[in-house]
C-alpha positions in Angstrom: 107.9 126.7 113.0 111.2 126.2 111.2 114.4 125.3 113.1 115.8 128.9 112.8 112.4 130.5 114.6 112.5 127.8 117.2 116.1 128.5 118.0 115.0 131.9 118.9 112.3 130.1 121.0 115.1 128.1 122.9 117.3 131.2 123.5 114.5 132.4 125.4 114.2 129.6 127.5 118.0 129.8 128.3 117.7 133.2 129.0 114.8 132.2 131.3 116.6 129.7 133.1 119.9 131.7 134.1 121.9 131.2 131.2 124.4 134.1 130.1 124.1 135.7 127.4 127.6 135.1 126.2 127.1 131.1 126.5 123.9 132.1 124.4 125.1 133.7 121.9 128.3 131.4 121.2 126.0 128.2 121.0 122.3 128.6 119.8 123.0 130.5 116.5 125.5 128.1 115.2 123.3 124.8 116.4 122.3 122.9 113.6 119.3 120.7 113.0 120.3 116.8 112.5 118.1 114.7 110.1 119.6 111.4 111.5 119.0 112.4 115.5 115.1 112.7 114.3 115.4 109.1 111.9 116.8 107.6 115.2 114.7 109.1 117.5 111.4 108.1 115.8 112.6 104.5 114.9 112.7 103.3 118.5 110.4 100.3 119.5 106.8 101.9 120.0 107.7 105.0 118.4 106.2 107.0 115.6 106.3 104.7 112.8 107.4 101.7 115.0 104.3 100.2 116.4 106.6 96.9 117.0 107.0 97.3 120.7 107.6 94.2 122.4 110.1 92.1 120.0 111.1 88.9 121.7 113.8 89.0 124.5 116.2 86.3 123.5 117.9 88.4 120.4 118.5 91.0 122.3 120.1 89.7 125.1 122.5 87.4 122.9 123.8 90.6 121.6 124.0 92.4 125.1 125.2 89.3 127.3 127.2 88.5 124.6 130.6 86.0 125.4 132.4 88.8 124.2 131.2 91.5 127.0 131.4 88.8 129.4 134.7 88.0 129.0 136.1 91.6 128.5 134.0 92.3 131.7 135.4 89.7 133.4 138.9 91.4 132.8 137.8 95.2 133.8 136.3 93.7 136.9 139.2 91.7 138.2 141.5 94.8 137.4 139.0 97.3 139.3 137.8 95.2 142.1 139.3 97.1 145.1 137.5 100.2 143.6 134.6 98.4 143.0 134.3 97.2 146.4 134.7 100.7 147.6 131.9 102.0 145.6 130.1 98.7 147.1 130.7 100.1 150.8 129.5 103.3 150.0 126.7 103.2 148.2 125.2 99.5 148.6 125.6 99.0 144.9 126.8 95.4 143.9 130.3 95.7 142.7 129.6 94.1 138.8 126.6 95.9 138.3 128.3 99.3 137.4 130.5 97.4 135.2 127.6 95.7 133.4 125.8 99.2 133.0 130.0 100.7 131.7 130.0 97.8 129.0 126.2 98.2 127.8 126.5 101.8 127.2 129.9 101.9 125.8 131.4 98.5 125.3 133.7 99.1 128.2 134.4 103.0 126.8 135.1 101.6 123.2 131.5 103.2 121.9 130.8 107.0 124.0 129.1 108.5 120.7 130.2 111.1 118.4 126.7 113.2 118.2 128.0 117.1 119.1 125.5 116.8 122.2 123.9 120.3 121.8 122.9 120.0 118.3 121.2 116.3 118.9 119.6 117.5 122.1 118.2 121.0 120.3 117.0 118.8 117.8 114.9 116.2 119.9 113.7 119.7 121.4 112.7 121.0 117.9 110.8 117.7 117.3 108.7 118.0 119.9 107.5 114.9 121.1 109.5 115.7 124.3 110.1 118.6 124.1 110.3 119.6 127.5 112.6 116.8 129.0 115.2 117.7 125.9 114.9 121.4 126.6 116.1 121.0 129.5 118.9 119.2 128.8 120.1 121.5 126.6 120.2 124.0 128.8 122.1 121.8 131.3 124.2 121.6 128.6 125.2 124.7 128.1 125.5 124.7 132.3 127.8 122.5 131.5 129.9 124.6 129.3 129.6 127.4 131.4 131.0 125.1 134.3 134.4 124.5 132.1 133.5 121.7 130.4 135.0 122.2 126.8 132.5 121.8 123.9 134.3 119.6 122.3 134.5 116.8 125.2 130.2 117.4 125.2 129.7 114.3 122.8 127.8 111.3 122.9 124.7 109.3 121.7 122.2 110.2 119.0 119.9 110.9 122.4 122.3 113.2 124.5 123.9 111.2 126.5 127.4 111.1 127.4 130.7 110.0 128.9 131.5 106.3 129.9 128.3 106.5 131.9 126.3 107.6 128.8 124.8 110.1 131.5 122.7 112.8 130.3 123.8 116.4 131.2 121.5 116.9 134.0 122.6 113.8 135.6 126.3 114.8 135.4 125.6 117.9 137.1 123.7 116.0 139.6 125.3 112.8 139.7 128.7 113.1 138.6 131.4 112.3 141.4 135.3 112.5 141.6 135.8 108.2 142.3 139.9 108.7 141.6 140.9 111.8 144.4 141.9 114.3 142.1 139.3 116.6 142.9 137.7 116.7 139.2 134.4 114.3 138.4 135.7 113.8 134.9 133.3 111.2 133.5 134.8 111.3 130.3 138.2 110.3 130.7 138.1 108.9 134.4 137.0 105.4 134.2 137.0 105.7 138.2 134.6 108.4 138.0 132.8 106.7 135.4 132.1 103.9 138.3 132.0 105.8 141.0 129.1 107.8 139.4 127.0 104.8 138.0 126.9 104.2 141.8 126.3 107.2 143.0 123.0 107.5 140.8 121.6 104.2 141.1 122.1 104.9 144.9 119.4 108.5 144.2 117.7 106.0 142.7 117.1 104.0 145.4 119.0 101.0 145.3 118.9 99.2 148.1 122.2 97.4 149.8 122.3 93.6 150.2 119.4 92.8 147.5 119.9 91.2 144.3 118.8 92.8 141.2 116.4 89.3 140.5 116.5 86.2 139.8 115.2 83.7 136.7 112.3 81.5 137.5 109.8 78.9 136.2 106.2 79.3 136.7 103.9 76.7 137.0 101.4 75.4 134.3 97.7 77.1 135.1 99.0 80.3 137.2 96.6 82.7 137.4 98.4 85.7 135.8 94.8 87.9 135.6 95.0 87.7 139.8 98.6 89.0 139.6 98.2 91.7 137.5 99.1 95.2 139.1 96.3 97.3 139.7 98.4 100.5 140.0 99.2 102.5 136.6 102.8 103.7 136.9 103.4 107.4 136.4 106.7 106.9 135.1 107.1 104.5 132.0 104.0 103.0 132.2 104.0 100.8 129.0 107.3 99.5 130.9 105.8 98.7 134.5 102.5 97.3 132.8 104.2 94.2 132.3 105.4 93.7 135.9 102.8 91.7 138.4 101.8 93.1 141.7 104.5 93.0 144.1 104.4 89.7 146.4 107.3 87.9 148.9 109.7 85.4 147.7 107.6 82.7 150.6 104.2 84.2 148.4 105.8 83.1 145.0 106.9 80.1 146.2 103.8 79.2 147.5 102.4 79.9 144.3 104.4 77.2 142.1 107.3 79.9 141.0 110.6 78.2 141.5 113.9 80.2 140.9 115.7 78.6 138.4 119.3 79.2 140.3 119.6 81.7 143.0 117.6 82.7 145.3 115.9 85.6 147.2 115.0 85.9 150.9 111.5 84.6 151.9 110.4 87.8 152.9 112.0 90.3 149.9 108.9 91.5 147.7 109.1 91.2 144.2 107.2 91.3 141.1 107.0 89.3 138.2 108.0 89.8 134.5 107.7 87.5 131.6 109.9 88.6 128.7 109.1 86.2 126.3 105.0 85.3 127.9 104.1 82.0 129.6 106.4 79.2 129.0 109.6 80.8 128.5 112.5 82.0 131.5 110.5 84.6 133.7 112.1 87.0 136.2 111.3 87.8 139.6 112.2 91.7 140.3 113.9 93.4 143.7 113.7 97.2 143.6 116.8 97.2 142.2 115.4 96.1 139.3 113.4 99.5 139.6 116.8 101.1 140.1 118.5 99.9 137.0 114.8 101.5 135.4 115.9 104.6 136.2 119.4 104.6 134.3 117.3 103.4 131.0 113.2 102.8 131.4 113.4 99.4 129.2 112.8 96.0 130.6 115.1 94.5 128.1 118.3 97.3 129.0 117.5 96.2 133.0 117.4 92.8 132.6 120.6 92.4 130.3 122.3 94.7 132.5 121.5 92.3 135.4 122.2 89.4 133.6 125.3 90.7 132.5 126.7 91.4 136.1 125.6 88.3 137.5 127.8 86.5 135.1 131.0 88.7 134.9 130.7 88.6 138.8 130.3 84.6 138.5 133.9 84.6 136.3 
């Protein structure tokens, strides 16, 4: 199927799920397939063409917990604190984190994208590999347009997301809140919103108030990793969560030779562990909030920068 039939194929899955027929008809004929979406899409770690799928984790997280986006995070942390701490209050999401999660996706709203969002999205579609997660949305999308949300303001990442968030479109219809009282949940131009909406979904996701993210550890010589392994085969990500261990208590891993490295977690707060870089290097032990930060981006490397990148504008 060429691009031009299959466009016919997604204005019948619009039409099918409610869109009108004048949002239709001023989008899908005029969408065009993009060559680099497709080059970026199959180049990702584990992708077609790129069986290299666990690289090591120290590269990447001198370029994401970089001095740079410390210090700069430092800065947009101090000035939004009393925001910060709102979102805190109401949604149990440590105060940093959303501003760790605002300067990975963007570089503290320096990077949003410039892909025109429907044509990446309709192109990931067209691909096929997942087709139906980018299906739909593209036709939240084109919800979104038909919301008010000018087509021009509906750009973003090679991948379809958007705004400071980098949210994809379902998730701002979802997700999206108004974090600056003016009645509007502009992610795009509200860096209040921006916040108040990274909170607001790693809340859905489950986060849960008073818990760290997770903490660095050392594990002893002779740990018998084969006994920690986790017999459960995630549904969601599963090459991701097959490098977790089976969840145990803080008291458990201490009891097994794990030592945190720094801080802390309570005796009793399960966790699971995860060794970036295999035995011998810094290993992690993971709250559910870990799980949370999952949600926003399904990579172990994203959730631990992210995590790492809070604790240390939050330690400025």
């Amino acid at each position: 199927m060429g691009f031009a039939s299959y466009k016919l194929q997604l204005t019948d899955r619009a039409r099918r799920d409610g869109i009108s027929e004048a949002s239709i008809s001023s989008t899908i004929p005029w969408l065009s397939l993009n060559a680099r979406v497709i080059q970026l899409d199959r180049s990702q770690p584990g992708n077609i063409g790129n069986p290299n799928s666990t690289p090591p984790f120290a590269p990447y997280r001198r370029d994401h917990v970089s001095a740079s986006l410390i210090s700069r995070g430092r800065s947009v942390y101090a000035a939004n604190y009393p925001r910060l701490a709102g979102i805190q209050a109401r949604t149990g999401v440590d105060a940093a984190i959303p501003i760790a999660i605002f300067g990975h996706e963007t570089s503290y709203g320096i990077v949003t994208g410039g892909f025109d969002l429907l044509d990446a999205l309709a192109t990931l579609a067209y691909e096929g590999r997942r087709r139906e997660l980018f299906e739909s949305e593209f036709v939240a999308a084109l919800r979104l347009l038909e919301r008010g949300t000018p087509r021009a303001r509906l750009r973003g990442s090679w991948a379809g997301a958007t705004g400071y968030p980098q949210f994809m479109p379902s998730a701002v219809l979802r997700l999206a809140v108004d974090g600056d009282g003016d009645g509007r949940a502009d992610i795009w131009s509200s860096k209040a919103d921006a916040f108040a909406s990274i909170g607001n979904f790693l809340k859905d996701a489950g986060w849960k108030a008073g818990v760290h993210w997770g903490v660095a550890v050392r594990t002893p010589p002779g740990l018998d990793r084969l006994s920690l392994r986790n017999p459960v085969v995630a549904t969601r990500c599963p090459r991701v969560f097959a490098r977790h261990s089976k969840w145990l208590t803080m008291r458990e891993w201490r009891a097994l030779g794990v030592v945190p490295r720094g801080r802390s977690l309570p005796d009793d707060e399960p966790a699971s562990l995860l060794e970036p870089d295999g035995p011998g290097a810094t290993a992690y032990l993971l709250t559910v909030n870990y799980r949370s930060i999952l949600s926003y981006n399904c990579s172990n490397f994203y959730a631990l920068s992210v995590g790492l990148l809070a604790d240390a504008i939050a330690a400025g």
